[in-house]
Biopython code that builds the backbone (N, CA, C, O; Angstrom):
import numpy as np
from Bio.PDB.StructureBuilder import StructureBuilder

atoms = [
    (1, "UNK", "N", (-8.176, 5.007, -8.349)),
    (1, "UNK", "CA", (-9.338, 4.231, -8.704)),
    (1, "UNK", "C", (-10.302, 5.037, -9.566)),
    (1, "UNK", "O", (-10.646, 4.880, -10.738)),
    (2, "UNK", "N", (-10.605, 5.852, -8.743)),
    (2, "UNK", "CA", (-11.560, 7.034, -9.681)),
    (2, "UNK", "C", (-10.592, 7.834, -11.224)),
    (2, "UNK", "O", (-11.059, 8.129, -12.324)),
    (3, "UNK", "N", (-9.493, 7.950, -10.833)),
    (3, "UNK", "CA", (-8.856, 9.205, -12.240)),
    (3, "UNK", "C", (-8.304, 7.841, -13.285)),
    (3, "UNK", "O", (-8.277, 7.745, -14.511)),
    (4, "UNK", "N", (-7.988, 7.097, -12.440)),
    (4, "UNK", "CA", (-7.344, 5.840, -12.811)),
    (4, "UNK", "C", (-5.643, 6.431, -13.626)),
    (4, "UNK", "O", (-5.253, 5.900, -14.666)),
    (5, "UNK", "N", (-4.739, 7.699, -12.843)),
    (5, "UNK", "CA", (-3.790, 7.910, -12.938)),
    (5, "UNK", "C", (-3.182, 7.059, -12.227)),
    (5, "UNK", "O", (-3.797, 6.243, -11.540)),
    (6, "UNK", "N", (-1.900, 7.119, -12.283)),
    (6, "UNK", "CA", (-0.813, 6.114, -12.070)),
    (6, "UNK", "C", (-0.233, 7.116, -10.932)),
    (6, "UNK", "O", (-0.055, 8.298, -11.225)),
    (7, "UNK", "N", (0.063, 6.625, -9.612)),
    (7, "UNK", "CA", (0.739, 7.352, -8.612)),
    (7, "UNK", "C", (1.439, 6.832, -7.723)),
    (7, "UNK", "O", (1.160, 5.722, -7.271)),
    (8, "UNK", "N", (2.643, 7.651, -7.244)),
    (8, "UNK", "CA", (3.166, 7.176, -6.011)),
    (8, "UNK", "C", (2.773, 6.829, -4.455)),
    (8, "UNK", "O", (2.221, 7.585, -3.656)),
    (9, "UNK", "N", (3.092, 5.842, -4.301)),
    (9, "UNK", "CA", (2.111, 5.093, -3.004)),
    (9, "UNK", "C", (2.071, 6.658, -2.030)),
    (9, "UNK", "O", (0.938, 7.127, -1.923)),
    (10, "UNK", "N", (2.933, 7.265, -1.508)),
    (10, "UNK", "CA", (2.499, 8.476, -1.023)),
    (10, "UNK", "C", (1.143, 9.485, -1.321)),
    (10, "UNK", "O", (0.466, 10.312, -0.711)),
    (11, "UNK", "N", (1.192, 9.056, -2.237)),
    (11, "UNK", "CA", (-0.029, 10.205, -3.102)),
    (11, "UNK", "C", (-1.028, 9.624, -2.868)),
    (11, "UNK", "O", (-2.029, 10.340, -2.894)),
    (12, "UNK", "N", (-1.254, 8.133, -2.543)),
    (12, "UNK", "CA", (-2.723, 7.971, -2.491)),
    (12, "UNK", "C", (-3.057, 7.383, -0.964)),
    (12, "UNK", "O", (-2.171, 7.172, -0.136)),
    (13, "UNK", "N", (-4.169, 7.203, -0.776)),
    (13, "UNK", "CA", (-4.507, 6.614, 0.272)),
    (13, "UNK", "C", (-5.839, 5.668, 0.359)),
    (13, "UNK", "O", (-6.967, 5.780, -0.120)),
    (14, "UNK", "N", (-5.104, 4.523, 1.321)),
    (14, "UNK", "CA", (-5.841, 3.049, 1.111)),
    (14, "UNK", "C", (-7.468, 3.164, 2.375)),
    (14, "UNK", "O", (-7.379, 3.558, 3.538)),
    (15, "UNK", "N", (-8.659, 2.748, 1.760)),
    (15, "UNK", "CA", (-9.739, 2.964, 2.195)),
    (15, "UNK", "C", (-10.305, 1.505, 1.993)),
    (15, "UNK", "O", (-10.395, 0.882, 0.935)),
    (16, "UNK", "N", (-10.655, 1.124, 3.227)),
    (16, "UNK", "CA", (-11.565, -0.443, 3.575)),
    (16, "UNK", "C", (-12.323, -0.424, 4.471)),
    (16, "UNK", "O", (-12.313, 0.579, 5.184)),
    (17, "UNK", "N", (-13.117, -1.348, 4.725)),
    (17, "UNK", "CA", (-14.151, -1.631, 5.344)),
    (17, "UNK", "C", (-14.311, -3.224, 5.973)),
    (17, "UNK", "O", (-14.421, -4.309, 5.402)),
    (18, "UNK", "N", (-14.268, -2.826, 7.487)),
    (18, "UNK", "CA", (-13.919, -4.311, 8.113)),
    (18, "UNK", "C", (-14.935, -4.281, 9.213)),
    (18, "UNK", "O", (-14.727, -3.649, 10.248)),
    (19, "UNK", "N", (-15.952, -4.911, 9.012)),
    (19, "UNK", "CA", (-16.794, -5.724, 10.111)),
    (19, "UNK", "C", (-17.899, -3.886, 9.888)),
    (19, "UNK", "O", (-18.238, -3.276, 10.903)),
    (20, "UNK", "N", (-18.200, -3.432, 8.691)),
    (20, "UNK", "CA", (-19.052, -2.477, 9.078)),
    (20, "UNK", "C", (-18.342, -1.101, 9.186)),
    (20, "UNK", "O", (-18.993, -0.074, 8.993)),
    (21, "UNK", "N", (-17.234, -1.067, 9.440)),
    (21, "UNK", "CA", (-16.649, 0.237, 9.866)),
    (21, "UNK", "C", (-15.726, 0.703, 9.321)),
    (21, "UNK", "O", (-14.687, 0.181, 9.724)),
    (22, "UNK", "N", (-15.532, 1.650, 8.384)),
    (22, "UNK", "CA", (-14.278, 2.146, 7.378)),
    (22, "UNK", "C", (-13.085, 2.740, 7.427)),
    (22, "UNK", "O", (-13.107, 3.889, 7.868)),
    (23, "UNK", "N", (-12.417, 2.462, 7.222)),
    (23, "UNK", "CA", (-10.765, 3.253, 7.858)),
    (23, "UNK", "C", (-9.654, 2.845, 6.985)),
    (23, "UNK", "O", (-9.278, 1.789, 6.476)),
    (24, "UNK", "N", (-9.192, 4.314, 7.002)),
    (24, "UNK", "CA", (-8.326, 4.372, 6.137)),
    (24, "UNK", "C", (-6.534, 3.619, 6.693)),
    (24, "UNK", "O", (-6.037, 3.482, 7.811)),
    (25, "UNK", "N", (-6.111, 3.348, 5.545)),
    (25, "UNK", "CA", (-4.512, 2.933, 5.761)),
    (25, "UNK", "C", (-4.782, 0.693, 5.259)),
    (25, "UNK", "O", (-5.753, 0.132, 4.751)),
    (26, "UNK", "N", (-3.494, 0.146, 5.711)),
    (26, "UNK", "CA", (-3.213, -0.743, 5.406)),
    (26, "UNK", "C", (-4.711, -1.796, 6.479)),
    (26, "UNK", "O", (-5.308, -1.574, 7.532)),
    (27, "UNK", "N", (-4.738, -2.664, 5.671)),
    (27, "UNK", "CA", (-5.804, -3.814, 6.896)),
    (27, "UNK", "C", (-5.728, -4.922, 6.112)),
    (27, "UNK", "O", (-5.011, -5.065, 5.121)),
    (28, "UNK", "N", (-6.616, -5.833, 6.665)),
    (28, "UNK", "CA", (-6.631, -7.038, 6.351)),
    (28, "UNK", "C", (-7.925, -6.986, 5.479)),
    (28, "UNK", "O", (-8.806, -6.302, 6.000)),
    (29, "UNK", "N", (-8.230, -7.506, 4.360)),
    (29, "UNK", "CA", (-9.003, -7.980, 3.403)),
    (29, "UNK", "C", (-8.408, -6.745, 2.114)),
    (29, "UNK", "O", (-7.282, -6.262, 1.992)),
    (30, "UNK", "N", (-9.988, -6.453, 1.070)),
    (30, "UNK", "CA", (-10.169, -5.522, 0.493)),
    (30, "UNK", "C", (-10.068, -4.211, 0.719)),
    (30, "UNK", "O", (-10.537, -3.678, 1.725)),
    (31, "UNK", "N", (-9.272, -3.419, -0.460)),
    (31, "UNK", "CA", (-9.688, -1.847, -0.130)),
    (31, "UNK", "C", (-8.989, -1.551, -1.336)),
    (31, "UNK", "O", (-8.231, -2.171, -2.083)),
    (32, "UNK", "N", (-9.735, 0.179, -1.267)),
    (32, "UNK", "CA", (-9.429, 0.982, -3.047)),
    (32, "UNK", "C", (-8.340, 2.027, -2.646)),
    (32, "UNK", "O", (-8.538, 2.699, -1.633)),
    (33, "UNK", "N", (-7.490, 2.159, -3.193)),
    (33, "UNK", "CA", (-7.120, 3.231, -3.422)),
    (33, "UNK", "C", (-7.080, 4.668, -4.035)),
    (33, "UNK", "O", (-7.027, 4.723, -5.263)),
    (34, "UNK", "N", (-7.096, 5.662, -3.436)),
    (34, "UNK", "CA", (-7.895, 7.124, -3.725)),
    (34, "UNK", "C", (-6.370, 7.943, -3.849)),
    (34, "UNK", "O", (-5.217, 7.620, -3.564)),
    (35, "UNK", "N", (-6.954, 9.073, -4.383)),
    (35, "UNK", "CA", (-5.515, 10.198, -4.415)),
    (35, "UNK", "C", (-6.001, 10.468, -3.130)),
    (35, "UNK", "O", (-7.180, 10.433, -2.776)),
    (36, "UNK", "N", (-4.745, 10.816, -2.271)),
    (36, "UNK", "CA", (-4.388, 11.735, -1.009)),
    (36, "UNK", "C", (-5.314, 13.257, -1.046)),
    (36, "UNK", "O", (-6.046, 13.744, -0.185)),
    (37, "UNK", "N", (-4.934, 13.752, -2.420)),
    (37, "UNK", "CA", (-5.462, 15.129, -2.851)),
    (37, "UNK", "C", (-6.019, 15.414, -4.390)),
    (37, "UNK", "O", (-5.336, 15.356, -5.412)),
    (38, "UNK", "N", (-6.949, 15.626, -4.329)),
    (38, "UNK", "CA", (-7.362, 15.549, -5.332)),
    (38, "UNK", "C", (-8.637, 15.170, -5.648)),
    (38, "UNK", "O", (-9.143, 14.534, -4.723)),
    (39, "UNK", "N", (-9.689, 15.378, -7.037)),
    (39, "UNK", "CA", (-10.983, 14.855, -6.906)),
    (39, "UNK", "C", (-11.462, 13.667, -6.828)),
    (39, "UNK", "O", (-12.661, 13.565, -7.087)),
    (40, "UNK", "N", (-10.771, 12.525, -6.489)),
    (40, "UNK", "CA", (-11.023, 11.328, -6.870)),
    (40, "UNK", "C", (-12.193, 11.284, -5.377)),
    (40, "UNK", "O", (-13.294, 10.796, -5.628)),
    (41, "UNK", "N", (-12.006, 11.672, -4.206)),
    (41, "UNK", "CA", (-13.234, 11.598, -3.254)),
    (41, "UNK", "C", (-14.321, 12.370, -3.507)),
    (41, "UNK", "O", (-15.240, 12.024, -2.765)),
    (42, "UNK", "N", (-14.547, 13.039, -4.045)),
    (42, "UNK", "CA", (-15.633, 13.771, -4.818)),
    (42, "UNK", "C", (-16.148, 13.073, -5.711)),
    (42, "UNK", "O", (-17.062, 12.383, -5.260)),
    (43, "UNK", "N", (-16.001, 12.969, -6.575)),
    (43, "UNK", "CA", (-16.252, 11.777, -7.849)),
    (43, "UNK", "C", (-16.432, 10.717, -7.676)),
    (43, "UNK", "O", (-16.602, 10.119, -8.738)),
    (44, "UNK", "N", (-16.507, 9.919, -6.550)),
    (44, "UNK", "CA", (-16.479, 8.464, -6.312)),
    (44, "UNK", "C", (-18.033, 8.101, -6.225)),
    (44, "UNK", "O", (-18.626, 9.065, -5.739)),
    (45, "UNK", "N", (-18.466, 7.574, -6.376)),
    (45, "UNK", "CA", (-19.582, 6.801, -6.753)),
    (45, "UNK", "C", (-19.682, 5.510, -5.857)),
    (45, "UNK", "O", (-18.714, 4.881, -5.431)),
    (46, "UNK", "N", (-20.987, 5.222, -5.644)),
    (46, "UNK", "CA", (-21.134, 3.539, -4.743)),
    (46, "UNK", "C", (-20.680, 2.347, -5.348)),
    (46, "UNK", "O", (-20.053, 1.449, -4.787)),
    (47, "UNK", "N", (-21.259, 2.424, -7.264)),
    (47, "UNK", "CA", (-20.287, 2.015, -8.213)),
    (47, "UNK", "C", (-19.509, 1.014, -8.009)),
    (47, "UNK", "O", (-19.479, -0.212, -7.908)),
    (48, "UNK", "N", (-18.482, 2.572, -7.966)),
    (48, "UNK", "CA", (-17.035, 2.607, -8.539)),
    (48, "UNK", "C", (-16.670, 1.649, -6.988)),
    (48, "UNK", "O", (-16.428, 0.447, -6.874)),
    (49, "UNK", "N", (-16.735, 2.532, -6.124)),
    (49, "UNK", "CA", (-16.405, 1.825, -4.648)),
    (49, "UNK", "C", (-16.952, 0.239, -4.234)),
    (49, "UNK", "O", (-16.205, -0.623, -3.772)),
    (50, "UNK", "N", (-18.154, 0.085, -4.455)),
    (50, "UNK", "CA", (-18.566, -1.369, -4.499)),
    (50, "UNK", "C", (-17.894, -2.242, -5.765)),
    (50, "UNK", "O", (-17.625, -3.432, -5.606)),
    (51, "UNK", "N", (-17.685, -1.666, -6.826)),
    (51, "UNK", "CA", (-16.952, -2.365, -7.608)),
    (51, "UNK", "C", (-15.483, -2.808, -7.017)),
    (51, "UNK", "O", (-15.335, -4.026, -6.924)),
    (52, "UNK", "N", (-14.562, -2.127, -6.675)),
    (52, "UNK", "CA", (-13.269, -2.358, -6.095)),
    (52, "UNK", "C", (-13.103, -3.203, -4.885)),
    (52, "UNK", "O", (-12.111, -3.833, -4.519)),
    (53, "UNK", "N", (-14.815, -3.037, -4.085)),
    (53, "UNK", "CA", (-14.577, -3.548, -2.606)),
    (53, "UNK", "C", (-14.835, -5.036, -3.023)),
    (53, "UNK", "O", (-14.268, -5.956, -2.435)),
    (54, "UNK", "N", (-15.880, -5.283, -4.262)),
    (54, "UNK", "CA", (-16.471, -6.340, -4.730)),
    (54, "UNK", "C", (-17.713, -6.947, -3.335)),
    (54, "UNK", "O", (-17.827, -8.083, -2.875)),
    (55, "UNK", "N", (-18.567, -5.530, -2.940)),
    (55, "UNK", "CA", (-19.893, -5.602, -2.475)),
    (55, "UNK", "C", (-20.584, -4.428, -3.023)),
    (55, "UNK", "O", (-20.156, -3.393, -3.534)),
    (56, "UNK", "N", (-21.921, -4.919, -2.751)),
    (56, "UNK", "CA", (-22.810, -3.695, -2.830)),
    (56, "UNK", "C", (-22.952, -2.353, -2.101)),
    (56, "UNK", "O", (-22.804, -2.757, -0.948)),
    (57, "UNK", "N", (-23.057, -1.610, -2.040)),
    (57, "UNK", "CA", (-22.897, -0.517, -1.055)),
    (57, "UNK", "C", (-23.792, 0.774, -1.702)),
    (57, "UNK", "O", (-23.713, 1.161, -2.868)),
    (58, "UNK", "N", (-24.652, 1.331, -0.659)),
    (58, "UNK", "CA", (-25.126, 2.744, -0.830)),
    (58, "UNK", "C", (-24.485, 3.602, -0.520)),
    (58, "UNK", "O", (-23.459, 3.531, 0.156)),
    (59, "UNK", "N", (-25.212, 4.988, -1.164)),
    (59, "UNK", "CA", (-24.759, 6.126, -1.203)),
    (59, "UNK", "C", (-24.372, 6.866, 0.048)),
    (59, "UNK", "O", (-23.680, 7.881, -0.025)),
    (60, "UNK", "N", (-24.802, 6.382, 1.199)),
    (60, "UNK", "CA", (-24.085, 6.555, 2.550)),
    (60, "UNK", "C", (-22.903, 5.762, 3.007)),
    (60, "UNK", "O", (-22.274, 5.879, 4.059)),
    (61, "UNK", "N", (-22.695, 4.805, 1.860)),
    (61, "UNK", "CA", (-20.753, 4.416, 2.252)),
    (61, "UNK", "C", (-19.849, 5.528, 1.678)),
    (61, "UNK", "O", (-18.792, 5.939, 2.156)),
    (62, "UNK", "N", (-20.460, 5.918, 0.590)),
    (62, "UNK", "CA", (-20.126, 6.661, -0.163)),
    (62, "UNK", "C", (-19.716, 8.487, 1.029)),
    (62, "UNK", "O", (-18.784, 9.240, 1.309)),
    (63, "UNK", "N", (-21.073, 8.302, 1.274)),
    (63, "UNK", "CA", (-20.800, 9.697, 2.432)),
    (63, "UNK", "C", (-19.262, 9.520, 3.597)),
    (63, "UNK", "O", (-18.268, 10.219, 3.793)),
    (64, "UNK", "N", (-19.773, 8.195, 4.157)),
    (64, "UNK", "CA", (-19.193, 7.988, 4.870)),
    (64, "UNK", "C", (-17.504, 8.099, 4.426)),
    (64, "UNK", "O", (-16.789, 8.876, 5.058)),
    (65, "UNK", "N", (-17.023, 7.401, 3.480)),
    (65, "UNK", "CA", (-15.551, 7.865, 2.746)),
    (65, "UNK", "C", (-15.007, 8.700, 2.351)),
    (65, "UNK", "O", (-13.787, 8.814, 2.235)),
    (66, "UNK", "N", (-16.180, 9.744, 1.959)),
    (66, "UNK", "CA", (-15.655, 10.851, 1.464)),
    (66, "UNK", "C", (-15.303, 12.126, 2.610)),
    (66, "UNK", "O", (-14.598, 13.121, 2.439)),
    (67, "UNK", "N", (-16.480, 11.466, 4.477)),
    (67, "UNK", "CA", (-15.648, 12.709, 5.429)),
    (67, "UNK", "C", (-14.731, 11.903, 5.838)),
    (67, "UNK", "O", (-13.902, 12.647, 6.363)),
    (68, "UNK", "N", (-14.289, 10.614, 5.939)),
    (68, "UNK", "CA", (-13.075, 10.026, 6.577)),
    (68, "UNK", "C", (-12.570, 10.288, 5.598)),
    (68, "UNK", "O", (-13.644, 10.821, 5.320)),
    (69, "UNK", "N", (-11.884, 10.484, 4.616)),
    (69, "UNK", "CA", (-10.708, 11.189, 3.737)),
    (69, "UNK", "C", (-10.825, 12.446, 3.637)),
    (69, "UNK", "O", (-9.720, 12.963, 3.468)),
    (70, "UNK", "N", (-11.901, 13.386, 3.672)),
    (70, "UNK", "CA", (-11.794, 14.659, 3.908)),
    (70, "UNK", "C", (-11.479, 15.217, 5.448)),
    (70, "UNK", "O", (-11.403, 16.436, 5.602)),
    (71, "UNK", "N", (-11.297, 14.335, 6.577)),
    (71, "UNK", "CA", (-10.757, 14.689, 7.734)),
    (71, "UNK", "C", (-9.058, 14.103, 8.087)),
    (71, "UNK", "O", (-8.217, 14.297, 8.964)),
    (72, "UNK", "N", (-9.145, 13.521, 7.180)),
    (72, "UNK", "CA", (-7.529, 13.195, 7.068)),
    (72, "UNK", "C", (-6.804, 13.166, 5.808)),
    (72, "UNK", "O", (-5.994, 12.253, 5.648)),
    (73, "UNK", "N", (-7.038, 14.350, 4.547)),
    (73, "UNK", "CA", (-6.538, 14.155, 3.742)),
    (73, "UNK", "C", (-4.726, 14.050, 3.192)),
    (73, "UNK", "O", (-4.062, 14.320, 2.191)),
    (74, "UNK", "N", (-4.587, 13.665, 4.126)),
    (74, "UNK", "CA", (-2.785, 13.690, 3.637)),
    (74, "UNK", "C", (-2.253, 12.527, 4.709)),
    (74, "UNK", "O", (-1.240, 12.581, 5.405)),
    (75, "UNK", "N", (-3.453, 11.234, 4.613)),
    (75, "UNK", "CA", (-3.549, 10.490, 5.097)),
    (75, "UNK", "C", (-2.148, 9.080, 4.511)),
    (75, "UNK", "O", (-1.610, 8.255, 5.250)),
    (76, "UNK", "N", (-1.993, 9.212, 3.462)),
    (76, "UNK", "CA", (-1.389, 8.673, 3.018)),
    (76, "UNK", "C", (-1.048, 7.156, 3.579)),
    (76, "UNK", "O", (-1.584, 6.824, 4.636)),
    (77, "UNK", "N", (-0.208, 6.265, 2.930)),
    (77, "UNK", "CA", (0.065, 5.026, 3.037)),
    (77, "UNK", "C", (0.639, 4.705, 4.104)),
    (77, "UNK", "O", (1.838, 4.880, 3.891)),
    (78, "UNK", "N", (0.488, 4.326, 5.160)),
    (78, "UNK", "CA", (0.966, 3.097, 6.164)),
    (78, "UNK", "C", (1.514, 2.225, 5.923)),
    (78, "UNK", "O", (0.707, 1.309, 5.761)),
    (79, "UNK", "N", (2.831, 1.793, 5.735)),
    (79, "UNK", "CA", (3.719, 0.880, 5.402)),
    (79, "UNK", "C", (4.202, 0.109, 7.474)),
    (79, "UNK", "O", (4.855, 0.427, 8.469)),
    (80, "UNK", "N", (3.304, -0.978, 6.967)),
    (80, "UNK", "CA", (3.827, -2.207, 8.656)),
    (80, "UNK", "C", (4.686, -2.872, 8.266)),
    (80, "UNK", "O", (4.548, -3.522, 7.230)),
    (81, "UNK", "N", (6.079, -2.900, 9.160)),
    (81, "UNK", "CA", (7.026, -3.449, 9.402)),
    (81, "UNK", "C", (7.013, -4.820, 9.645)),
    (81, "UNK", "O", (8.060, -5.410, 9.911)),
]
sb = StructureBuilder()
sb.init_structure("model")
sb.init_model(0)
sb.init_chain("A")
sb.init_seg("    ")
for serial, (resi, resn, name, xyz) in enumerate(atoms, 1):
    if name == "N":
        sb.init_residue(resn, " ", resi, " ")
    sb.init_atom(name, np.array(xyz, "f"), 0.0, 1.0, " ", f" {name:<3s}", serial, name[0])
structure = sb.get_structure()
């Protein structure tokens, strides 16, 4: 979303927000996809992130995404059976 490189679903990891509360992997509605590793959680912006989620959002969603992917960075894709 942020480098806007082209990657293998491994490499990145899916970030949403449901009822208030953000978590990473597969869910039901909206969510952006981020590199696994790499600066794209650094660089992310309320923006960029409210743009993709298609809401508004402050700079504390922003906080908030960047330690839930920095505490699980090799979080990668969840594929449900």
């Amino acid at each position: 979303m942020v480098c806007r490189l082209t990657r293998e679903d491994d490499a990145l990891v899916r970030v949403g927000r449901r009822d208030g509360v953000w978590h990473l992997g597969r869910g039901v509605g909206r969510g952006v996809w981020l590199c696994a590793s790499g600066p794209c959680a650094s660089r992310l912006s309320a923006s960029a992130l409210g743009r993709g989620l298609r809401v508004a959002l402050l700079e504390e969603d922003v906080a908030s995404v960047r330690s839930l992917v920095s505490e699980q960075p090799n979080a990668g894709v969840v594929v449900e059976e």
